[in-house]
C-alpha positions as CSV (number, residue, x, y, z in Angstrom):
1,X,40.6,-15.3,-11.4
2,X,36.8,-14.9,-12.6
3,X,36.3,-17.8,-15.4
4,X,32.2,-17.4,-15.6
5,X,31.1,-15.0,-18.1
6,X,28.5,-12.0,-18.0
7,X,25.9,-10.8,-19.7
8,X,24.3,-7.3,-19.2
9,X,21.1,-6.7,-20.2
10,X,19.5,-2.9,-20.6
11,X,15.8,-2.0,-21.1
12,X,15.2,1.3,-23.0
13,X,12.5,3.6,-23.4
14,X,13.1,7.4,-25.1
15,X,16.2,7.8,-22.0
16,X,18.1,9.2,-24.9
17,X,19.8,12.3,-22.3
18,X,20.7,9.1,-20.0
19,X,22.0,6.0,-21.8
20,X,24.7,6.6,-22.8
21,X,26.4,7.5,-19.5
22,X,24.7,4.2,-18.4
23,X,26.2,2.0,-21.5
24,X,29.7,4.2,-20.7
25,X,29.7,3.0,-17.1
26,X,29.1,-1.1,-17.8
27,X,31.8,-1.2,-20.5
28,X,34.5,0.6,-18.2
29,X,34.0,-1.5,-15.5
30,X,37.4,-3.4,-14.6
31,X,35.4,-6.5,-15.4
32,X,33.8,-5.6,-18.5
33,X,30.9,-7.8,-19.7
34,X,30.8,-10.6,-22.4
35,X,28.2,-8.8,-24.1
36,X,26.0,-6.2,-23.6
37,X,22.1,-6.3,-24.9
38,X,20.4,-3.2,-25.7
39,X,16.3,-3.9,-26.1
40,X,14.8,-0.2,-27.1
41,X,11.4,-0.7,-26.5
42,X,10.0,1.5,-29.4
43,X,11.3,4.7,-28.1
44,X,10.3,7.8,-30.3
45,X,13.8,10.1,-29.3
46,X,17.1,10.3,-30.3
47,X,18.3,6.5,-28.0
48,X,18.7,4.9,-31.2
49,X,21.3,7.2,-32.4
50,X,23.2,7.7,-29.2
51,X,23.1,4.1,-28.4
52,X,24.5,3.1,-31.9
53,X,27.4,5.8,-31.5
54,X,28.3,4.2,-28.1
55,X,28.4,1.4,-29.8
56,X,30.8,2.2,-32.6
57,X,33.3,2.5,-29.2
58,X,32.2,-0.7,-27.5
59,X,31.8,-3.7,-30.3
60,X,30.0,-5.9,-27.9
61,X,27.2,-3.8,-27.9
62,X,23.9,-5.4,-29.6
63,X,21.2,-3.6,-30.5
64,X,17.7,-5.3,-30.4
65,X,14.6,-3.1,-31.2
66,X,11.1,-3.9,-30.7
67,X,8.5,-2.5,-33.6
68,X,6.0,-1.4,-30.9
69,X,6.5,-0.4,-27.3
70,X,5.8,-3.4,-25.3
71,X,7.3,-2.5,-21.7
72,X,10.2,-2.9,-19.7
73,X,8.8,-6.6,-18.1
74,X,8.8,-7.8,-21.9
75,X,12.0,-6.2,-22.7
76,X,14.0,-7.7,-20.4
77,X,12.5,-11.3,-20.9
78,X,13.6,-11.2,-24.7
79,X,16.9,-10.1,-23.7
80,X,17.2,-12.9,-21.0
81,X,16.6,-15.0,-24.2
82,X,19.4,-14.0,-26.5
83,X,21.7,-13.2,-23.9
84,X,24.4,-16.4,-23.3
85,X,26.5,-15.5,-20.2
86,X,26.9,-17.7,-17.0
87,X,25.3,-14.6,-15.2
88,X,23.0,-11.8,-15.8
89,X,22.6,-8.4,-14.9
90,X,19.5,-6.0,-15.6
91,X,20.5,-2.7,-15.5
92,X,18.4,0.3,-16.3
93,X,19.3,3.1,-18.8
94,X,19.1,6.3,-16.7
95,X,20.8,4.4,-13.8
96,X,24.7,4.1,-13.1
97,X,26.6,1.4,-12.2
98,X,30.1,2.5,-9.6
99,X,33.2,1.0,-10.4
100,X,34.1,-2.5,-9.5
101,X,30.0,-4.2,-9.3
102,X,31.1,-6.7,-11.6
103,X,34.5,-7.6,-10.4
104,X,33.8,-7.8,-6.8
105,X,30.3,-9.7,-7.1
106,X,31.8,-12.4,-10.1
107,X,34.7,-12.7,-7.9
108,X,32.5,-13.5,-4.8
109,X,30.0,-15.6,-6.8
110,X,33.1,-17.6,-7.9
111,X,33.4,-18.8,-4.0
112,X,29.9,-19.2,-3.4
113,X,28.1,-21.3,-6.6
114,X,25.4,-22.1,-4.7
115,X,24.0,-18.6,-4.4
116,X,21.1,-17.5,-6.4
117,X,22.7,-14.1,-7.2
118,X,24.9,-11.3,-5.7
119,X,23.9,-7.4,-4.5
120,X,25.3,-4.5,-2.8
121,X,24.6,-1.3,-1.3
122,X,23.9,1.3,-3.7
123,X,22.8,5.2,-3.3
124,X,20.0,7.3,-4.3
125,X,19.6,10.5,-6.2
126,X,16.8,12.3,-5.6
127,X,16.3,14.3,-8.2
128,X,13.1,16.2,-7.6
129,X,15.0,17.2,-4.6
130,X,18.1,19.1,-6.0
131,X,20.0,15.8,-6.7
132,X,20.2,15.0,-3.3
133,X,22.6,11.8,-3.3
134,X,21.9,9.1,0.1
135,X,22.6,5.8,0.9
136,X,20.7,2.8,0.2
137,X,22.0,0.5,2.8
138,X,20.8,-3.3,2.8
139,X,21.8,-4.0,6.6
140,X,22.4,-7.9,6.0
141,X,25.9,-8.1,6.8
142,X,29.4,-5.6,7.6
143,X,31.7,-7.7,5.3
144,X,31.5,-9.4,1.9
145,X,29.6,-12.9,2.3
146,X,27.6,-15.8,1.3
147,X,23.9,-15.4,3.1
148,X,21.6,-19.1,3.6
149,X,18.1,-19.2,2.8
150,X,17.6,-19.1,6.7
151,X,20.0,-16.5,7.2
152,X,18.2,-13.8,4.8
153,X,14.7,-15.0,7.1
154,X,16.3,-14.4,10.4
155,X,17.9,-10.8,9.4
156,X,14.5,-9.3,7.7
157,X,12.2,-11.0,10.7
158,X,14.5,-9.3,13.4
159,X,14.2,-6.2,11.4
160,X,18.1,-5.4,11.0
161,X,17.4,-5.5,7.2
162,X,15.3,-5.0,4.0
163,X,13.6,-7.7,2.9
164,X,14.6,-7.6,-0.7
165,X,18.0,-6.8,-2.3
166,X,18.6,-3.6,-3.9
167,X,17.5,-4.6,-7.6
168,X,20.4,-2.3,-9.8
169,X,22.9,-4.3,-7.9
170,X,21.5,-8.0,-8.9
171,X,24.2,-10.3,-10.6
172,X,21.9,-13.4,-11.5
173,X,23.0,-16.7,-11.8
174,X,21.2,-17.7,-15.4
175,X,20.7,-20.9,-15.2
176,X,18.2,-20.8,-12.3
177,X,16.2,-18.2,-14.0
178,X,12.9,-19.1,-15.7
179,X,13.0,-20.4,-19.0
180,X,9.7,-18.3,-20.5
181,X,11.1,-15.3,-19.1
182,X,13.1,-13.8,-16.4
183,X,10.0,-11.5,-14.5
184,X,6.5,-12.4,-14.6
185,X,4.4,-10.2,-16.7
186,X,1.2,-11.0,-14.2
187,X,2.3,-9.6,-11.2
188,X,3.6,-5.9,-13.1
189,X,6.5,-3.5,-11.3
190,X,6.6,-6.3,-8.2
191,X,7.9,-9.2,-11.0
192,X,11.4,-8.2,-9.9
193,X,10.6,-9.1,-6.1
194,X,9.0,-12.4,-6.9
195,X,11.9,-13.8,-8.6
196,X,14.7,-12.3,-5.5
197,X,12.5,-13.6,-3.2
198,X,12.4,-17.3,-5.2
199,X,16.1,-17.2,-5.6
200,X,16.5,-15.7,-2.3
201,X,14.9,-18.5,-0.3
202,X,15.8,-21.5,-2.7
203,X,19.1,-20.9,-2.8
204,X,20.8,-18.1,-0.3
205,X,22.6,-14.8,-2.3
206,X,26.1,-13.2,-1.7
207,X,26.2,-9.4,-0.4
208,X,28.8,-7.1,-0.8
209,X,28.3,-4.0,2.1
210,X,29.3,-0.9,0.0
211,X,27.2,1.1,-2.7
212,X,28.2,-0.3,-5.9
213,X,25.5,1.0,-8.2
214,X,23.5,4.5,-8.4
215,X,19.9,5.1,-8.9
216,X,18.4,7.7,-10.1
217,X,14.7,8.8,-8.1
218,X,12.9,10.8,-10.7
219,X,9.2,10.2,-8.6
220,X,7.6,8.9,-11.9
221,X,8.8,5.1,-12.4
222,X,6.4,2.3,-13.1
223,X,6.2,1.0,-9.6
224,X,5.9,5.0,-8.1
225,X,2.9,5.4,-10.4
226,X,0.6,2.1,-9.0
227,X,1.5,2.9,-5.2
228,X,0.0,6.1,-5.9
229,X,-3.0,4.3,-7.4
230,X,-4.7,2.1,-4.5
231,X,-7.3,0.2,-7.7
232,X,-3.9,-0.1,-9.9
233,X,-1.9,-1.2,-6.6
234,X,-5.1,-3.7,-5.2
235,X,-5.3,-5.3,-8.6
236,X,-1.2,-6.0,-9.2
237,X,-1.4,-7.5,-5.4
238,X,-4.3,-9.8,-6.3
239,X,-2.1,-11.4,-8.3
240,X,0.7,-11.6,-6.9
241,X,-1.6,-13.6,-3.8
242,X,-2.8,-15.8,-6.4
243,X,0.6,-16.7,-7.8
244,X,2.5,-17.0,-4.7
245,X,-1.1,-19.3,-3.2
246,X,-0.1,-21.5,-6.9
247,X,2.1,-24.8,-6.7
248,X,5.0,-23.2,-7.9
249,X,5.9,-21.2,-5.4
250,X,4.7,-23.7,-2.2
251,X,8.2,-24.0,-1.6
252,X,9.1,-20.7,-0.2
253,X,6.0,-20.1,1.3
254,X,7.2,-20.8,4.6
255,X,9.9,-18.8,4.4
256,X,8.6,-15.7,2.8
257,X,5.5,-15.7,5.6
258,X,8.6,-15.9,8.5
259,X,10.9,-13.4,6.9
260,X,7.6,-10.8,7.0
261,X,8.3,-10.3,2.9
262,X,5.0,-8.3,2.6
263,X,6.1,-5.6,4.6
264,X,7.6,-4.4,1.6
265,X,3.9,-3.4,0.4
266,X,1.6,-1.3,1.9
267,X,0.2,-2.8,4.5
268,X,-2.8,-0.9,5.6
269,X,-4.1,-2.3,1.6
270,X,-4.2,-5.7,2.9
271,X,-7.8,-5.2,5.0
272,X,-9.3,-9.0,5.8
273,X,-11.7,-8.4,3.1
274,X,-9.6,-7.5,0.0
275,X,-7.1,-10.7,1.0
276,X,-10.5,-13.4,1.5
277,X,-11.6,-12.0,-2.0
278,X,-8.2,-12.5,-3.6
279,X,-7.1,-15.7,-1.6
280,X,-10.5,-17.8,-2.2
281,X,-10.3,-19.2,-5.3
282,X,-7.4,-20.9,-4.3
283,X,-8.4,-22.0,-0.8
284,X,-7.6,-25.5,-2.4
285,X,-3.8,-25.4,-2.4
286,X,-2.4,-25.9,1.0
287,X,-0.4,-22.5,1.8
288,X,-3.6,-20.0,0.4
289,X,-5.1,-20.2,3.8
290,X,-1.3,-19.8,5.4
291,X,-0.7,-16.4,3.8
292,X,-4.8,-15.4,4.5
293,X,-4.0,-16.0,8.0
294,X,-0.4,-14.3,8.2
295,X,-1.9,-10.8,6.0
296,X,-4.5,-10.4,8.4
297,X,-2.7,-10.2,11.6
298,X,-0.4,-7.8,9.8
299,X,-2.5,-5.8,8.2
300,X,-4.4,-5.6,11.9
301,X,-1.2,-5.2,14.0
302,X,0.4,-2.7,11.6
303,X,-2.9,-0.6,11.9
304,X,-2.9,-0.9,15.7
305,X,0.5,0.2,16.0
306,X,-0.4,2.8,13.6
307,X,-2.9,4.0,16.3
308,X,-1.6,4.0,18.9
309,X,1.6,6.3,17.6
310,X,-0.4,8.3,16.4
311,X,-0.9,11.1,18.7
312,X,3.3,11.2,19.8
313,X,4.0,11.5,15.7
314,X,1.6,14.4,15.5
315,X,3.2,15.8,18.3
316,X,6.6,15.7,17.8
317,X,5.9,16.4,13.4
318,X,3.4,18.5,12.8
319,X,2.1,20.5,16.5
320,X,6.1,21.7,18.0
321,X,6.2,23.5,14.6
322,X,6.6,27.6,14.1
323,X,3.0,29.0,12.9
324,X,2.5,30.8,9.4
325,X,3.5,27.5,7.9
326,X,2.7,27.3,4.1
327,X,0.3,24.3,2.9
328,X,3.4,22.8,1.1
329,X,5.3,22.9,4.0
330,X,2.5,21.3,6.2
331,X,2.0,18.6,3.6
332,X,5.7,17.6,3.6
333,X,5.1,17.4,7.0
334,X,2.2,15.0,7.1
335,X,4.3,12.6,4.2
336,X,7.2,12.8,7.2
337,X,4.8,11.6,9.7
338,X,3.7,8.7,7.9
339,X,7.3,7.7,6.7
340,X,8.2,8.1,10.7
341,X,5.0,5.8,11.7
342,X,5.9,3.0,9.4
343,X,9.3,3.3,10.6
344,X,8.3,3.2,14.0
345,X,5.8,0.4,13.9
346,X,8.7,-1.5,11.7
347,X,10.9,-1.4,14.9
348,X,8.3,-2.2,17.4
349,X,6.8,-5.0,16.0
350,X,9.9,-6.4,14.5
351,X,11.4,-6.2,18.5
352,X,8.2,-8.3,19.4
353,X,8.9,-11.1,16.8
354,X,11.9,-11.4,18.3
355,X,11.3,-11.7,21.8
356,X,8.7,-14.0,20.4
357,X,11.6,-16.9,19.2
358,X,13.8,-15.9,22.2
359,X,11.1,-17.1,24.4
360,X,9.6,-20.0,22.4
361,X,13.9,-21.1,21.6
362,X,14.0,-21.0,25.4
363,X,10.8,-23.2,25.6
364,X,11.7,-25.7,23.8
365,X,15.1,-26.1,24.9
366,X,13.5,-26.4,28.5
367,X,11.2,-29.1,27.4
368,X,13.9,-31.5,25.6
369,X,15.9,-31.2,28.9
């Protein structure tokens, strides 16, 4: 029996041809919501009008609407402010959630109140490629369970995981959340990855192995758009360093330095010089210098490993192929060999960390007697 209540909250910007099947799929879960917040961030379509029919169906729909659009980061922080449930759940107007997120993860949450938050699986669909439909598999665990702090760090450091939870499956406890806001508007499209990885490593999360939420890839979001932008992408990291280097955040440091957290980003961004300009001014607090010295030997180790698989990848990717090729089809090719040399540097030097603590466990055991 599921006592704590739920709020859903749902950013929208002009994803009129979407939200409704989003809005549709919250209030028929078998848990519905105690209320679900609408924020349309000044959207210039027809969303208004679809989401107020949906509405007429579903009275514990509210409609907020800002005069001006202001952004999905500002959105969600004013719902997090009206919104009154024991939990909280971002979701996103063109994506769907599958029967039984809320049920299963409140049910689980329930067990386990000391977790900052619940997730799943989920899949993807790709729609630029024909609606191709995969699975986004998290890795942390093969049955429904409550995940420590140190548990999470061990899984991502060994490499058997992601290091961050699938966002569209997040069930937030609310009362560890923020009080200005939910995400912080400094640190842009990576706000959502600060706060897991602060809930993460102060308080452990509960994860439920099976895809209980579907995104949508159009190849245009927020965060698609900076990646693709190495001055947009620099900047947003900048100040991320500089937050997670702040006070604040000195208690997960530690942890998010051992889990290998940044190799969510692109590492090869991180050269010595761009982290000594962005970690310097803050050289003063003690864990600046802990991440300056961590970003360097990744950013040189993931370009050595880079190197060195270099010639294999070109090999086996681009050189075993027919001739008469198009340049499309060759420049697919050259995205697949980068995705495959990330992937293979990923397994090497995640095999190497972890011969690394088998040997230094064995060390120390030998040395206490």
């Amino acid at each position: 029996m599921v006592s704590k209540t739920l709020s859903v909250i749902v950013p929208n910007y002009n994803d009129g041809d979407h939200i409704a099947f989003s809005l549709k799929a919250i209030c028929e879960q078998s848990l519905a919501p105690h209320e679900l917040i609408v924020i349309d961030d000044g959207s210039t379509d027809n969303s208004v009008s679809v989401i107020l029919e949906v509405a007429k169906e579903y009275p514990f729909i509210q409609l907020l609407r800002n005069e001006e659009n202001r952004g999905i980061v500002y959105s969600a922080n004013r719902g997090i402010k009206v919104a009154s449930g024991d939990y909280v759940y971002i979701a996103s107007a063109n994506d769907l959630v599958l029967p039984g997120l809320f049920e299963k993860s409140l049910q689980l949450l329930s067990k386990h109140p000391e977790a900052g938050f619940s997730c799943s699986d989920a899949v993807c669909i790709n729609i630029p490629e024909n609606n191709c439909v995969t699975e986004s598999r998290t890795g942390w665990s093969d049955s429904p369970r409550y995940l420590s702090p140190n548990e999470i760090a061990s899984i991502a450091r060994a490499g058997k995981g992601l290091y961050h939870p699938i966002t569209n499956t997040c069930i937030l406890r609310r009362d560890l959340l923020p009080s200005e806001g939910i995400w912080d508007q400094r640190v842009g499209c990576y706000c959502d990855w600060l706060l897991h990885q602060a809930l993460l490593f102060r308080h452990g999360c509960c994860f439920i192995p099976e895809p209980l939420a579907a995104l949508r890839w159009t190849g245009s979001s927020m965060s698609h758009r900076v990646n693709s932008d190495i001055n947009a992408y620099r900047a947003i990291m900048q100040e991320l360093l500089a937050v997670l280097a702040s006070p604040e955040y000195e208690d997960i440091a530690e942890m998010i330095v051992f889990s290998r957290s940044f190799k969510a980003f692109q590492l090869e961004a991180f050269t010595p010089a761009f982290t000594w300009r962005a970690l310097r001014p803050h050289l003063h607090n003690r864990y600046a210098a802990y991440y300056l010295r961590h970003l360097t030997i990744e950013h040189f180790a993931f370009m050595a490993k880079n190197a060195q698989a270099l010639p294999f990848a070109l090999k086996s990717n681009l050189l075993s192929k027919h001739k008469g090729t198009t340049k499309q089809g060759f420049r697919d090719r050259l995205i697949s060999c980068k995705y495959y040399l990330r992937n293979l540097w990923d397994r090497a030097f995640a095999h190497s960390f972890h011969r690394y603590d088998l040997m230094r466990s064995f060390l120390l055991r030998q040395f206490r007697g």
